[in-house]
Every structure is written in structure tokens, then in C-alpha cells.
C-alpha positions as CSV (number, residue, x, y, z in Angstrom):
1,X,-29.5,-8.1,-26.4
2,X,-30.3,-11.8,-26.6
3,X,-30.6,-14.0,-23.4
4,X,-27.4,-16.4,-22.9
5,X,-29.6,-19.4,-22.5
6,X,-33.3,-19.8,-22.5
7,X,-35.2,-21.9,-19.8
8,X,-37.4,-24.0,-20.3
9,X,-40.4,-24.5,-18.4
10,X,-39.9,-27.7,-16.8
11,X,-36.3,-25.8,-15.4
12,X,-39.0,-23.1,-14.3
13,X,-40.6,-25.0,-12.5
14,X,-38.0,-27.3,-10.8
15,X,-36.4,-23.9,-9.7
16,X,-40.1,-22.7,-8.0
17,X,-40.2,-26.6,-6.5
18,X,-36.6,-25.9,-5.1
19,X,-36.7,-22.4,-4.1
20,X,-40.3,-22.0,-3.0
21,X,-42.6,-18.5,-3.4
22,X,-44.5,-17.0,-1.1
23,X,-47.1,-13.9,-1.8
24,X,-48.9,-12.1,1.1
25,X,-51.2,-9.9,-0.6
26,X,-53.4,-7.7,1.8
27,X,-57.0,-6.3,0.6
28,X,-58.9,-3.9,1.8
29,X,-62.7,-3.0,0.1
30,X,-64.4,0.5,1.1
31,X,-67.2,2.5,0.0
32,X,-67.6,5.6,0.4
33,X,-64.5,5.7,3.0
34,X,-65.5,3.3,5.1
35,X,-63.8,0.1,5.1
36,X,-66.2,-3.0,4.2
37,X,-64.3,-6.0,3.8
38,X,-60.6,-7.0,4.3
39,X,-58.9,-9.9,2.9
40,X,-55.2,-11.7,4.1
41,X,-54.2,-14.0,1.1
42,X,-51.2,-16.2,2.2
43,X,-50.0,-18.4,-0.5
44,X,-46.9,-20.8,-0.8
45,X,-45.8,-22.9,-4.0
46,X,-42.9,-25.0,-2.8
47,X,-42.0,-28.4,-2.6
48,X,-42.7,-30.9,0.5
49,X,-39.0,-31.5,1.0
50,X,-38.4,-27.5,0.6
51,X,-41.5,-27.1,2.8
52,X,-40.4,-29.5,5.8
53,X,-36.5,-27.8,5.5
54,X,-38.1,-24.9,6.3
55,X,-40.4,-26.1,9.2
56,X,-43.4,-25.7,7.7
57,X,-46.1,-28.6,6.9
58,X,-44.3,-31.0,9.7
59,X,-48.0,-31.7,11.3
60,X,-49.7,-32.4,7.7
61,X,-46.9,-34.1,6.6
62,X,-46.4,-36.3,9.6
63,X,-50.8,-36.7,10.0
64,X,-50.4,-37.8,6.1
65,X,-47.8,-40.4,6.7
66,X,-49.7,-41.8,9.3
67,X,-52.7,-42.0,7.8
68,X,-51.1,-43.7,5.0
69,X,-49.8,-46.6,7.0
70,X,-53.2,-47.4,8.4
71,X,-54.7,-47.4,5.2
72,X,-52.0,-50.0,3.9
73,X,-52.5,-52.4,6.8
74,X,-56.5,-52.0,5.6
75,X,-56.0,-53.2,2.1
76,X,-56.3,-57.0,1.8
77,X,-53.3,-58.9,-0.5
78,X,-54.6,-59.5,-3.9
79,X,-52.0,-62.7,-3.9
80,X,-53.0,-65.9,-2.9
């Protein structure tokens, strides 16, 4: 059976961007039965705009934007 259309990766991609995945991966290391270390892994690959439409990011994004501004009012014209 043949696939009806092959993706390429820059569709791949754009799709991950658009759709956004999240793994929560929980780990736990013991020896001898006894429980040493744990790990909580959170990771998200999205886009900002998928990000924000789902209410994440809105502090970053907003801290980032501000940021921004005052840096553009700190650069000096390079026009005379």
C-alpha cells in the first residue's frame, strides 16, 4: 500500500507550529527498591500565536514586547 500523498518536511513542521505537541514524561530512578531521584519533564513545541490562543506564554510574551519597545527608544537614528 503506497501513501496518497507524501509530506514534506517543511508541511511537518508547519502542522507541529499549528497544532502544537506536548510530552509529560515522568521518571523515577531506584536502587535497590528504593526510589533515588525523580524527574517531571514538561515539554511544548508550538507556535507563539498557537501558544497565546491557548493562554499560555501571555506573561513572556507581553514581558518580551515590552522589553522590546524600550530597547527601540534606546537605539540612536543612524540618519542624519
Amino acid at each position: 500500500m503506497e501513501p496518497e500523498r507524501e509530506s514534506c518536511l517543511v508541511e511537518v513542521v508547519d502542522r507541529l507550529l499549528n497544532k502544537g505537541v506536548v510530552l509529560n514524561a515522568d521518571l523515577i530512578i531506584t536502587v535497590a527498591g528504593i526510589p533515588m531521584i525523580g524527574l517531571n519533564l514538561r515539554a511544548i513545541l508550538a507556535s507563539m500565536e498557537t501558544m497565546l490562543d491557548y493562554g499560555m506564554m501571555e506573561d513572556c510574551d507581553k514581558a518580551t514586547r515590552e522589553w522590546y519597545t524600550r530597547q527601540k527608544c534606546l537605539v540612536p537614528s543612524m540618519n542624519r
